[in-house]
DORO-654386 format. One record per residue: residue in one letter; chain; x negated, z, y of N, C-alpha, C, O in turn. Coordinates in nm, 4 decimals. Layout:
N
+---+---+----------+----------+----------+----------+----------+----------+----------+----------+----------+----------+----------+----------+
: r : c :     n.px :     n.pz :     n.py :    ca.px :    ca.pz :    ca.py :     c.px :     c.pz :     c.py :     o.px :     o.pz :     o.py :
+---+---+----------+----------+----------+----------+----------+----------+----------+----------+----------+----------+----------+----------+
: a : A :        X :        Z :        Y :        X :        Z :        Y :        X :        Z :        Y :        X :        Z :        Y :
...
+---+---+----------+----------+----------+----------+----------+----------+----------+----------+----------+----------+----------+----------+
This chain:
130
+---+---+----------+----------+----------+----------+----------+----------+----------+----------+----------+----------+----------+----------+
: r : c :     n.px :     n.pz :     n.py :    ca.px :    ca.pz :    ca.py :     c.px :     c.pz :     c.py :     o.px :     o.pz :     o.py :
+---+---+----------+----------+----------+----------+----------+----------+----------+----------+----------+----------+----------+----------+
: x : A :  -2.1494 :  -0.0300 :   0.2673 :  -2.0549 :  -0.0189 :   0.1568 :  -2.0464 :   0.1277 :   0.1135 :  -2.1470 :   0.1985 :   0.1159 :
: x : A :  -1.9140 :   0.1788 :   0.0696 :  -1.9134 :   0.3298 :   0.0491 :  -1.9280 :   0.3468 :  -0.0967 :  -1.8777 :   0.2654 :  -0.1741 :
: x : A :  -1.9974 :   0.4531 :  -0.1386 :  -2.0582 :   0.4517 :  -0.2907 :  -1.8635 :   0.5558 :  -0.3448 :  -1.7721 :   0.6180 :  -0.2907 :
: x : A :  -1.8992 :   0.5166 :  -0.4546 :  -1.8026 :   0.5644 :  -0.5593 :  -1.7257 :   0.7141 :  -0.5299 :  -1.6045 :   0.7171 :  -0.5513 :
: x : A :  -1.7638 :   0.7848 :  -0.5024 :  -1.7725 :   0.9008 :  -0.5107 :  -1.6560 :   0.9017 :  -0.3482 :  -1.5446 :   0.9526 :  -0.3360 :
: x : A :  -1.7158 :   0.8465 :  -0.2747 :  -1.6839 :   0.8145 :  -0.1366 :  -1.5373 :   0.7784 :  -0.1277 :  -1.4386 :   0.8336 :  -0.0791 :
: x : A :  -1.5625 :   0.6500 :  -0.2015 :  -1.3698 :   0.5360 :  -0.2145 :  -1.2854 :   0.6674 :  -0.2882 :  -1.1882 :   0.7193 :  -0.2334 :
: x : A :  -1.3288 :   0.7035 :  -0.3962 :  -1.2091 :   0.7692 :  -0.4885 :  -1.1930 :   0.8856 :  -0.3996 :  -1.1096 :   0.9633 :  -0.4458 :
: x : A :  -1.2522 :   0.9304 :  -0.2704 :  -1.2241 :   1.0613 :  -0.2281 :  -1.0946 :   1.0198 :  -0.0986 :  -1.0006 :   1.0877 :  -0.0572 :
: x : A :  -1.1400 :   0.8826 :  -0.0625 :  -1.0677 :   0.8722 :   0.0825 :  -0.8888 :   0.8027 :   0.0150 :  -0.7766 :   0.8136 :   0.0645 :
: x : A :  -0.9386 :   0.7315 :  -0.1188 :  -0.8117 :   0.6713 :  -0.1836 :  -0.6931 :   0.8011 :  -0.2486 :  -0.5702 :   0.8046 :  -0.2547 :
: x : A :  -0.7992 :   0.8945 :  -0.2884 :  -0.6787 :   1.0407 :  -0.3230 :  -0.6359 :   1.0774 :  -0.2079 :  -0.5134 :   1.0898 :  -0.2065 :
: x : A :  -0.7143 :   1.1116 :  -0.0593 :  -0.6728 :   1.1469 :   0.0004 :  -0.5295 :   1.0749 :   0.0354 :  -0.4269 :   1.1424 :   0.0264 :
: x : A :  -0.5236 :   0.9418 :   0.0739 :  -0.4478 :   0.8651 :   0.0946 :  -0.3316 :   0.8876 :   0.0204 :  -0.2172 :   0.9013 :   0.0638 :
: x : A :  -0.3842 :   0.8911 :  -0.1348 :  -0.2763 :   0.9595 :  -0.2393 :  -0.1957 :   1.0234 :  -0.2183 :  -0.0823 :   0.9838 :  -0.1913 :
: x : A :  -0.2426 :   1.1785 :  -0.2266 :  -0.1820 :   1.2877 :  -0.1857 :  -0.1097 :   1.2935 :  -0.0533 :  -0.0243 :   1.3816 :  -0.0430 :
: x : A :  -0.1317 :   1.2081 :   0.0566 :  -0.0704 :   1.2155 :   0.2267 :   0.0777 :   1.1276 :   0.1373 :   0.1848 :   1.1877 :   0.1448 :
: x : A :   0.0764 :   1.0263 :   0.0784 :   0.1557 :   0.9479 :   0.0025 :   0.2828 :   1.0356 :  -0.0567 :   0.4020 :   1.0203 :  -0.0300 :
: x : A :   0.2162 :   1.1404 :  -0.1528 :   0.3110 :   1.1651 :  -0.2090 :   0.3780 :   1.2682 :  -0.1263 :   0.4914 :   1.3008 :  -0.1612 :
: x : A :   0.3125 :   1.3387 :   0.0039 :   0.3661 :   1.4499 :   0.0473 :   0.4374 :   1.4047 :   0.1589 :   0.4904 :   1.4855 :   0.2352 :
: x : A :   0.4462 :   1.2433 :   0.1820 :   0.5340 :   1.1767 :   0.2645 :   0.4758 :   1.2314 :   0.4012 :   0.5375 :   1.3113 :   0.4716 :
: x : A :   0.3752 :   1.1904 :   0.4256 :   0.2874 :   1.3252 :   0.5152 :   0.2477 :   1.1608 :   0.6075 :   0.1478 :   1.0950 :   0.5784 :
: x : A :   0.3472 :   1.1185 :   0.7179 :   0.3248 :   1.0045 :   0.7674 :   0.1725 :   0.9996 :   0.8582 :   0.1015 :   0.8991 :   0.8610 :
: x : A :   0.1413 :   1.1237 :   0.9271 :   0.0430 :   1.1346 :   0.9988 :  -0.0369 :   1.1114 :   0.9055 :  -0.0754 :   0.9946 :   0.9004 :
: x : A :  -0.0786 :   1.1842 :   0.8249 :  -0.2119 :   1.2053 :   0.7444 :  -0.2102 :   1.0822 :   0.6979 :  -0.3208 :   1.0297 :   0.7112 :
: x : A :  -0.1075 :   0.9932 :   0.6343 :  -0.0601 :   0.8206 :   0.5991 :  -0.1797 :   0.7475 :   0.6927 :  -0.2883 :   0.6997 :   0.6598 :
: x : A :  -0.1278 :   0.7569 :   0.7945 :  -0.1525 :   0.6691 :   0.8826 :  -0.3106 :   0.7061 :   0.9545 :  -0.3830 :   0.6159 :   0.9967 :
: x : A :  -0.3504 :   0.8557 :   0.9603 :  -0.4845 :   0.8450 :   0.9730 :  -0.5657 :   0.8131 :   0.9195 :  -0.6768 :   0.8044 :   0.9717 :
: x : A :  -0.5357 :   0.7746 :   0.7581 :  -0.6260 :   0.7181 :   0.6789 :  -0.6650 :   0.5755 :   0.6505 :  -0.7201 :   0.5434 :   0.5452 :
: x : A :  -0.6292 :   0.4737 :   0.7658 :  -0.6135 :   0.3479 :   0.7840 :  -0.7001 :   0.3364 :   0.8891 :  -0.6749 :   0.3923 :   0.9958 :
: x : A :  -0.8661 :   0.2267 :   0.8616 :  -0.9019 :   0.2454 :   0.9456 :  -0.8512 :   0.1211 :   1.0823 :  -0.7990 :   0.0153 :   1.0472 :
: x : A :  -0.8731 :   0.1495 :   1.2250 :  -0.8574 :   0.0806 :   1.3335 :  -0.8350 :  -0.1193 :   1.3158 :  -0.7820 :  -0.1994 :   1.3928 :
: x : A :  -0.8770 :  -0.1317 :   1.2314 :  -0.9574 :  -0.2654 :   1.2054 :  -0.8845 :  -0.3079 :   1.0547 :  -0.9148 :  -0.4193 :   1.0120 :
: x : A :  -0.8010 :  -0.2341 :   0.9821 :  -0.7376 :  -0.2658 :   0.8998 :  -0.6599 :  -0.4134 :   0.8531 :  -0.5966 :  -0.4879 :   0.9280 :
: x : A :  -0.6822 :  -0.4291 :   0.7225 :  -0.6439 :  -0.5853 :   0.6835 :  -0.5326 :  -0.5601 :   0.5310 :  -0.5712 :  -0.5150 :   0.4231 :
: x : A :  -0.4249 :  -0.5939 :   0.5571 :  -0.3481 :  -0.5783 :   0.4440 :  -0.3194 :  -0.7130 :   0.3948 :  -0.3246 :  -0.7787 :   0.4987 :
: x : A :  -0.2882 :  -0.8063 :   0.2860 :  -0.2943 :  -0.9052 :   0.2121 :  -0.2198 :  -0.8677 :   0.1146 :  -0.2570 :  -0.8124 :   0.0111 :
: x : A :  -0.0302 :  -0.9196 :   0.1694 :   0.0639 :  -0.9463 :   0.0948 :   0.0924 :  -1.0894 :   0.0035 :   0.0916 :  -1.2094 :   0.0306 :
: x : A :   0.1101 :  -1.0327 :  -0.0826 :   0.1614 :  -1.2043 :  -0.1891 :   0.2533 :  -1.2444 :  -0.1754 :   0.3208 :  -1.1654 :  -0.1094 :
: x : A :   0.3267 :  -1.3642 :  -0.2096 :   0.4510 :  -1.3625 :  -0.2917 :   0.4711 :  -1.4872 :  -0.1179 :   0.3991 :  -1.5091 :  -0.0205 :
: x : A :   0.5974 :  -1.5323 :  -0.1607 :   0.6489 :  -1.6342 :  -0.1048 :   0.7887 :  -1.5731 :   0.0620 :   0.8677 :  -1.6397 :   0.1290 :
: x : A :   0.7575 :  -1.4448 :   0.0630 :   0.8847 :  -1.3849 :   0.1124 :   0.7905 :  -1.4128 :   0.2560 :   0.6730 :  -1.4498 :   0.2566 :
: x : A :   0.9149 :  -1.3717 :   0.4300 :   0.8060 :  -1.3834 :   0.5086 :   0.7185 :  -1.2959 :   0.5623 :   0.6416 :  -1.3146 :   0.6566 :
: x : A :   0.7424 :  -1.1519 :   0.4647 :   0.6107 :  -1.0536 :   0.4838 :   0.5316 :  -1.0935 :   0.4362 :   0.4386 :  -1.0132 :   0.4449 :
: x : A :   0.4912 :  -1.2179 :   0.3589 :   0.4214 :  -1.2398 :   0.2933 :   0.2634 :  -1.2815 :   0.3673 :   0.2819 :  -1.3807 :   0.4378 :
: x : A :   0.1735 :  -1.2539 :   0.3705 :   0.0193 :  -1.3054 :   0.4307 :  -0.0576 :  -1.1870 :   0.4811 :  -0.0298 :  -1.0697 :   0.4563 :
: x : A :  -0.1744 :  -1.2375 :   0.5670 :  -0.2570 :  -1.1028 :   0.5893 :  -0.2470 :  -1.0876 :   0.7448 :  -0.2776 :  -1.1644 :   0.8360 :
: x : A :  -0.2039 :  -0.9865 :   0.7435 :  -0.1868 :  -0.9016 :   0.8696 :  -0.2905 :  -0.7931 :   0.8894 :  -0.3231 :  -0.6986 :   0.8175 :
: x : A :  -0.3432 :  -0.8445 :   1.0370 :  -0.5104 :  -0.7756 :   1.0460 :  -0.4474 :  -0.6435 :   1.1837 :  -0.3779 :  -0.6504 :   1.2850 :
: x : A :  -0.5126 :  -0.5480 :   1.1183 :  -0.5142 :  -0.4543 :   1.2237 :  -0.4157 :  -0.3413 :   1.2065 :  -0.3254 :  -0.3585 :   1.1247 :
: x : A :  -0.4231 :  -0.2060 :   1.2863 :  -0.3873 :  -0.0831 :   1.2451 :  -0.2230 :  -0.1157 :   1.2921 :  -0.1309 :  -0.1058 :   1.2111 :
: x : A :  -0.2035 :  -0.1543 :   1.4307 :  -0.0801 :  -0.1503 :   1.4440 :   0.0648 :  -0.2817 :   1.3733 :   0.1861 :  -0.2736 :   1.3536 :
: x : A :  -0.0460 :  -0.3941 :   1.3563 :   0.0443 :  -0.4798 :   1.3003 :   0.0866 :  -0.4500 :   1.1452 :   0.1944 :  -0.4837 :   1.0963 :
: x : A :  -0.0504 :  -0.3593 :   1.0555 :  -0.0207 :  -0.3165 :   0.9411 :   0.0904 :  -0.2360 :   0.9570 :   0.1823 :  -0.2681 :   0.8817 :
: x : A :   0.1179 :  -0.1221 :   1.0452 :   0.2058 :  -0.0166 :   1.0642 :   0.3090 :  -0.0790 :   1.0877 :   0.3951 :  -0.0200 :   1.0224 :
: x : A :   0.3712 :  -0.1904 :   1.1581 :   0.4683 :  -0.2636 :   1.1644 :   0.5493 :  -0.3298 :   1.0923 :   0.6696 :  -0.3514 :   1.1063 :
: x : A :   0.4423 :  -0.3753 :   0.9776 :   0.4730 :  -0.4199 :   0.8886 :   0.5227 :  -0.3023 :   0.7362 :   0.6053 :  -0.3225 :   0.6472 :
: x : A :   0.4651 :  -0.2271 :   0.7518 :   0.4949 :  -0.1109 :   0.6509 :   0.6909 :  -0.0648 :   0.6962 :   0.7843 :  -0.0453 :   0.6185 :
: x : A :   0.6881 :  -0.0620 :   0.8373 :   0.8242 :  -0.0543 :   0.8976 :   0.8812 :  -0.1415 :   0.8161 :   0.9104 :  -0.1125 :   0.7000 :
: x : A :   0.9033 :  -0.2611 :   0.8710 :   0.9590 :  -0.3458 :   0.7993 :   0.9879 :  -0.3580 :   0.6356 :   1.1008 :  -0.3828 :   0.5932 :
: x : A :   0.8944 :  -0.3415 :   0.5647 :   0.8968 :  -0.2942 :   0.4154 :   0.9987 :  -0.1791 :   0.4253 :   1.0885 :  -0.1940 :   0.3424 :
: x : A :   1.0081 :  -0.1023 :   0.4782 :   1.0827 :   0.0122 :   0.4752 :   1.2182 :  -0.0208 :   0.4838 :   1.3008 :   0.0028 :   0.3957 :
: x : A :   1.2469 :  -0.0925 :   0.6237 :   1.3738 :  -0.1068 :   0.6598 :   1.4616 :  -0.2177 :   0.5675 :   1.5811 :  -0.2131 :   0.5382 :
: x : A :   1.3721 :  -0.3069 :   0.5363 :   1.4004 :  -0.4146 :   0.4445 :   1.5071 :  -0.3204 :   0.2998 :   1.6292 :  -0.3228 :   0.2841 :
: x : A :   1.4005 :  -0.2473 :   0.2168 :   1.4005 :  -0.1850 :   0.1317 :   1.4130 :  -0.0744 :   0.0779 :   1.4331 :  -0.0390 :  -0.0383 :
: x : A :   1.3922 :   0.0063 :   0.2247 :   1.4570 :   0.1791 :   0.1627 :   1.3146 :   0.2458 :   0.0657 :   1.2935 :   0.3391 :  -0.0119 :
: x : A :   1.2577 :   0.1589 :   0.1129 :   1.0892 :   0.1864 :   0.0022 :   1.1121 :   0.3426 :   0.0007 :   1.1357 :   0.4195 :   0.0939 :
: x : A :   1.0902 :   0.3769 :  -0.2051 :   1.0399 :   0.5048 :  -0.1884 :   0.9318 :   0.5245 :  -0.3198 :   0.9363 :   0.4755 :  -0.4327 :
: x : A :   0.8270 :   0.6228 :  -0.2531 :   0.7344 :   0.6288 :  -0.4002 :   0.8369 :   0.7670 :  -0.4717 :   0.9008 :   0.8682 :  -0.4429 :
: x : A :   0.7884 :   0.6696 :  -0.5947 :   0.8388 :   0.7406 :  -0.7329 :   0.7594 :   0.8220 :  -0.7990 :   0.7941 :   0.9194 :  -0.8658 :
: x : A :   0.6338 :   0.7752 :  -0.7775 :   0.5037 :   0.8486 :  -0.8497 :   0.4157 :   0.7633 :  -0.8216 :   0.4335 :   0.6458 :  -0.7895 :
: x : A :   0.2559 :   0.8567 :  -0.8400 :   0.1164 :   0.8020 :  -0.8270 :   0.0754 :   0.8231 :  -0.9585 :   0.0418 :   0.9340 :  -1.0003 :
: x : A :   0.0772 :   0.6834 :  -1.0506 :   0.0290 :   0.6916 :  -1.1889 :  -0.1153 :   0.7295 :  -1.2343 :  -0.1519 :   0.7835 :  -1.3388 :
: x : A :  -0.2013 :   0.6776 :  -1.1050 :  -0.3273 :   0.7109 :  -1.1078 :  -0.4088 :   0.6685 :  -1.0429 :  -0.4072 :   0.5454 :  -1.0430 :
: x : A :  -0.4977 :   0.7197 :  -0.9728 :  -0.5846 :   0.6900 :  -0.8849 :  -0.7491 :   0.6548 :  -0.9353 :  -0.8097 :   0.7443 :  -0.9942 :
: x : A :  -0.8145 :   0.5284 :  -0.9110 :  -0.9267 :   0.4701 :  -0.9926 :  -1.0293 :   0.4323 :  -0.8535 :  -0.9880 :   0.3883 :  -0.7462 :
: x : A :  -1.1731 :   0.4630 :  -0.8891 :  -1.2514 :   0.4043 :  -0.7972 :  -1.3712 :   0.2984 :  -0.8595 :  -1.4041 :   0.2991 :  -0.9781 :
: x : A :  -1.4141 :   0.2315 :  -0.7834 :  -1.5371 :   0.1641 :  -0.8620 :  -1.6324 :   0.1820 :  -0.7776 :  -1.6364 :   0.2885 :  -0.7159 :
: x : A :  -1.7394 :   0.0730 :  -0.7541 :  -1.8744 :   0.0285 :  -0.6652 :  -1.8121 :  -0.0499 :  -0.5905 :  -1.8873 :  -0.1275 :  -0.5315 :
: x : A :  -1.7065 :  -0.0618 :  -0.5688 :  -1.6716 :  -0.1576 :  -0.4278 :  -1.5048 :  -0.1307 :  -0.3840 :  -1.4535 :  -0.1566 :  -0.2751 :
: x : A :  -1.4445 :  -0.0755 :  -0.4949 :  -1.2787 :  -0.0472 :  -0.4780 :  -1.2243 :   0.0443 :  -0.5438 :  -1.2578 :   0.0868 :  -0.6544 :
: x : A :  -1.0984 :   0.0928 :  -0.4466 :  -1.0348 :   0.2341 :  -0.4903 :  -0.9000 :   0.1211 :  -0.5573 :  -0.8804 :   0.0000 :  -0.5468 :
: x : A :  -0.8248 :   0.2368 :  -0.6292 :  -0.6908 :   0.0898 :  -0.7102 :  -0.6020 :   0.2612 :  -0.7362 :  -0.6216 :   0.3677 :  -0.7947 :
: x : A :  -0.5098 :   0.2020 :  -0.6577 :  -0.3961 :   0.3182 :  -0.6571 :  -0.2753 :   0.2334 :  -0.7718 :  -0.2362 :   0.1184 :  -0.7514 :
: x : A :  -0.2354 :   0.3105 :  -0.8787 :  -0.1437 :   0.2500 :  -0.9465 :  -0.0048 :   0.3312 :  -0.9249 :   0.0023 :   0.4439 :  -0.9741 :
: x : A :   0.0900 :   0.2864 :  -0.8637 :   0.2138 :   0.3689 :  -0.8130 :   0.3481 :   0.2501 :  -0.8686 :   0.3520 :   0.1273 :  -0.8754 :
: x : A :   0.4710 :   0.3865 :  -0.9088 :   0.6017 :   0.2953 :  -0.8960 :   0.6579 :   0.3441 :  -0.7679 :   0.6415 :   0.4549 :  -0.7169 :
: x : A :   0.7345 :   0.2321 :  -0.7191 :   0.8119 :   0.2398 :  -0.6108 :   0.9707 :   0.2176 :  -0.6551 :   1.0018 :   0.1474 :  -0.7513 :
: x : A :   1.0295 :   0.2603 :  -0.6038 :   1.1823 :   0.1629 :  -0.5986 :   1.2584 :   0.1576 :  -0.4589 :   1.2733 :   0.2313 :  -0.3614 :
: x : A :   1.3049 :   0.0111 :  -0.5076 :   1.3341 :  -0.0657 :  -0.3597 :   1.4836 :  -0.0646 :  -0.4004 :   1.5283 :  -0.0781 :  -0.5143 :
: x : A :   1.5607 :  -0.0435 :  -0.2706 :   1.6971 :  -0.0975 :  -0.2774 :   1.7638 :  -0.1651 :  -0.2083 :   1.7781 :  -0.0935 :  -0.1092 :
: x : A :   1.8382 :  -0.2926 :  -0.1824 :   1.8559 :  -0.3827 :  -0.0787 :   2.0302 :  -0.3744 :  -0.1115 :   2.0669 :  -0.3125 :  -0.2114 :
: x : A :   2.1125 :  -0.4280 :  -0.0381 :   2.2892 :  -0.4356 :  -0.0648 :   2.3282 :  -0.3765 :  -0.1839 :   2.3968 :  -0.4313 :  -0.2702 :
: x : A :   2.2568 :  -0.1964 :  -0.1898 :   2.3347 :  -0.1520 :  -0.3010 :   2.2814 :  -0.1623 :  -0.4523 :   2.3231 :  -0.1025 :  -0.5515 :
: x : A :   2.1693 :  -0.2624 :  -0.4402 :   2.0918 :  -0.3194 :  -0.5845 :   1.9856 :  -0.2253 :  -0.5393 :   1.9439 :  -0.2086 :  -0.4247 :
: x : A :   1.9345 :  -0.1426 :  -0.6953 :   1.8552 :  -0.0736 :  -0.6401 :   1.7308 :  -0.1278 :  -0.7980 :   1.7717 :  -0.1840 :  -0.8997 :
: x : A :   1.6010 :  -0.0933 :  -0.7738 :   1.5381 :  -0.1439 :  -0.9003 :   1.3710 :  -0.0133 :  -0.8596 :   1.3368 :   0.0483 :  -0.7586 :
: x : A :   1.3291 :  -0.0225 :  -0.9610 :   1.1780 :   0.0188 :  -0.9695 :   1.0854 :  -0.0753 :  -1.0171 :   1.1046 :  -0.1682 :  -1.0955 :
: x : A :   0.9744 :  -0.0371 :  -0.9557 :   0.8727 :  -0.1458 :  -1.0275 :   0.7387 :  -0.1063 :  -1.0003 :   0.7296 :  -0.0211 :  -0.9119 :
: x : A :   0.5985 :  -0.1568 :  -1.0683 :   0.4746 :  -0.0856 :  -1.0880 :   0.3955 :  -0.1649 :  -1.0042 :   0.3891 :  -0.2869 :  -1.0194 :
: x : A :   0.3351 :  -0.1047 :  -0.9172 :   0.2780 :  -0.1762 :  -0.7881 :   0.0784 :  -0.1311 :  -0.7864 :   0.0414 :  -0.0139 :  -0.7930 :
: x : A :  -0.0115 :  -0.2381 :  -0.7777 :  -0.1317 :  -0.2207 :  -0.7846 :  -0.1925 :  -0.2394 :  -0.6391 :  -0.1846 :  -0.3525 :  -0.5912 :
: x : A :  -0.2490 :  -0.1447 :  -0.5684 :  -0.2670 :  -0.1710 :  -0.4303 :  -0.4272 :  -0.1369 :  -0.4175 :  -0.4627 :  -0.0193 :  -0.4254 :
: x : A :  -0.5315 :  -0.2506 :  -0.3958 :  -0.6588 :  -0.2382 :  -0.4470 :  -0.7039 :  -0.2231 :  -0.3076 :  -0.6574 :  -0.3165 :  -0.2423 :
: x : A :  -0.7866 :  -0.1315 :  -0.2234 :  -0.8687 :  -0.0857 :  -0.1632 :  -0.9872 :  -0.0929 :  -0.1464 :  -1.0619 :  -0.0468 :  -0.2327 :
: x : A :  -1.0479 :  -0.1636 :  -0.0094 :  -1.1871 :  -0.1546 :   0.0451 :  -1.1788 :  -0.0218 :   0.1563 :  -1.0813 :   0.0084 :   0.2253 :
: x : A :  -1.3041 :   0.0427 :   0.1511 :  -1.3129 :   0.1615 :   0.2446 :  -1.4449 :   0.1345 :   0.3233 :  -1.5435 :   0.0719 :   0.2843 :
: x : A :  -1.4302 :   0.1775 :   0.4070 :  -1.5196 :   0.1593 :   0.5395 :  -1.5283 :   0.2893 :   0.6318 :  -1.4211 :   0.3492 :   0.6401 :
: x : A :  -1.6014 :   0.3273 :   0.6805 :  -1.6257 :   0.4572 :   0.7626 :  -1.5337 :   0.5655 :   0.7353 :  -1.4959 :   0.6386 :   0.8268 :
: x : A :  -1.4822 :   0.5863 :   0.5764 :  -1.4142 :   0.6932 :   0.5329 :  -1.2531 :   0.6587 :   0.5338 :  -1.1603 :   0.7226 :   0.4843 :
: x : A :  -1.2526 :   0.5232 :   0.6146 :  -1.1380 :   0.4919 :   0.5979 :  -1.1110 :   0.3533 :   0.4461 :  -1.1875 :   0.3040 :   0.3632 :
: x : A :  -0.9180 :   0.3322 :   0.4866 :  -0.9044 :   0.2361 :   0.4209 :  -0.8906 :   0.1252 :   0.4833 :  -0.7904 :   0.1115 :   0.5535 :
: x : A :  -0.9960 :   0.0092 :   0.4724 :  -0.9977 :  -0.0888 :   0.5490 :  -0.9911 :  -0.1743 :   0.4946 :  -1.0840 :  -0.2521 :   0.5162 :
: x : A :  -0.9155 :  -0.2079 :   0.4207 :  -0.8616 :  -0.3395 :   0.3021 :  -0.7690 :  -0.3032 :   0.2107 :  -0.7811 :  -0.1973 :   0.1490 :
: x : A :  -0.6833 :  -0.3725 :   0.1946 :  -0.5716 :  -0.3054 :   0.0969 :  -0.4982 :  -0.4617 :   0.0640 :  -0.4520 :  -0.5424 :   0.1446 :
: x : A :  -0.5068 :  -0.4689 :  -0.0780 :  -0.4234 :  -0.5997 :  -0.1501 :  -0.3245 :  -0.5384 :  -0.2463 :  -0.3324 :  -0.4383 :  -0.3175 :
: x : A :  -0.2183 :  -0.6376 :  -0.2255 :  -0.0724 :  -0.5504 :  -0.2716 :  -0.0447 :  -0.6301 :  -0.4007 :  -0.0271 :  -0.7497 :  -0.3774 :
: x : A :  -0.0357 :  -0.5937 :  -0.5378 :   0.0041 :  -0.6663 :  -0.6235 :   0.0771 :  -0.6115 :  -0.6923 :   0.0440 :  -0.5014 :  -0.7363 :
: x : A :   0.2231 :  -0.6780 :  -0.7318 :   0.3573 :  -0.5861 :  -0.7517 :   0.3806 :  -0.6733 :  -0.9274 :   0.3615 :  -0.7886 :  -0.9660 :
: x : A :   0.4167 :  -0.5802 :  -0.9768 :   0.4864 :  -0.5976 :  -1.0816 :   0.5572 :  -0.7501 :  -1.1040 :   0.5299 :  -0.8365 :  -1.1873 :
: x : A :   0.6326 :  -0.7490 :  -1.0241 :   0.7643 :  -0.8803 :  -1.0283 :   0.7676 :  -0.8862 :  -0.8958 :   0.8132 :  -0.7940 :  -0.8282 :
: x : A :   0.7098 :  -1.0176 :  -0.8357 :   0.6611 :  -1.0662 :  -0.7159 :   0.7374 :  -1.1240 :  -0.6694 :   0.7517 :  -1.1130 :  -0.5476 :
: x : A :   0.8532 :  -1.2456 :  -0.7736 :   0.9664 :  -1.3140 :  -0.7296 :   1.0770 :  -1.1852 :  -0.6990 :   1.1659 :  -1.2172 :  -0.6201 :
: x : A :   1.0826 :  -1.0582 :  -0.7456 :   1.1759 :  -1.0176 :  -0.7190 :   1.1335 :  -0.9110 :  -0.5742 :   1.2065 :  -0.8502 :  -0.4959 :
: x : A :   1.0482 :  -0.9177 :  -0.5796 :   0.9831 :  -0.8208 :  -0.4334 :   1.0071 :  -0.9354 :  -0.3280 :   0.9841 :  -0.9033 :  -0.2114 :
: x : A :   1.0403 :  -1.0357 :  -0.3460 :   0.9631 :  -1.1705 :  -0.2483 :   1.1520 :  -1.1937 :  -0.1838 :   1.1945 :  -1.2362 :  -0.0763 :
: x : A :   1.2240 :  -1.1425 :  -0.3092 :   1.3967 :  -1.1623 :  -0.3282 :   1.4022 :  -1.0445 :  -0.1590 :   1.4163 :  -1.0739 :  -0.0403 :
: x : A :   1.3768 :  -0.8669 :  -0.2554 :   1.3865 :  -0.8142 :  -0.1355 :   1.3555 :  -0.7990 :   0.0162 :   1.4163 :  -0.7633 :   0.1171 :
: x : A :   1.2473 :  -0.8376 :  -0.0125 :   1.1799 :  -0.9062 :   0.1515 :   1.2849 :  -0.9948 :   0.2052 :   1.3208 :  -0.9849 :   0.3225 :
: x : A :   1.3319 :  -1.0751 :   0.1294 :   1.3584 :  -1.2133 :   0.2269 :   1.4802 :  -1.1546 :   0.3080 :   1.5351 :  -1.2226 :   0.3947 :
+---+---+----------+----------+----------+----------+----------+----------+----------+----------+----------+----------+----------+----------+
């Protein structure tokens, strides 16, 4: 398990690759073995294990939605999890919206090897997905 000091260093990093739209540095910070755990009723919805199916799926979020970060409200670590608090806004046929997204983090060998997505308004994230 990575001590405190550890998560909040690899979760800023992640941060900062985030806000500088810095896809490499994005994506090196995901480790091999990666597990993402989407909510909501849409059919991105469930856990998708692994580096390339996560990356596939982030595509998809994209193409779906036009995903863009708006800001990193703040970055938090504990004894077991990093918790990135960010708005995004999504836009689908022209409807465009923002919303406050909680994406809680397990880290493992410096990487991020767990990531749970919890969005603001889930029926309406679950709308854009579909």
């Amino acid at each position: 398990m990575a001590a405190q000091g550890e998560i909040h260093a690899v979760v800023r990093r992640y941060a900062d690759a985030w806000v500088a739209n810095d896809l490499k540095a994005i994506f090196d910070c995901y480790h091999d073995e990666v597990v993402f755990h989407y909510f909501g009723r849409s059919p991105l919805a469930g856990t998708h294990r692994g580096k390339p199916a996560c990356l596939a799926l982030l595509k998809q979020v994209r193409e779906r939605t036009q995903r863009q970060l708006i800001e990193i409200k703040d970055v938090l670590a504990g004894e077991q999890f990093g918790l990135i608090v960010a708005v995004e806004r999504f836009e689908r046929d022209g409807q465009a919206t923002q919303l406050e997204r909680l994406l809680r983090y397990r880290v493992r060998d410096g990487k991020l090897s767990e990531c749970w997505i919890y969005d603001e308004d889930q029926r309406l994230v679950d709308e854009y997905w579909a």
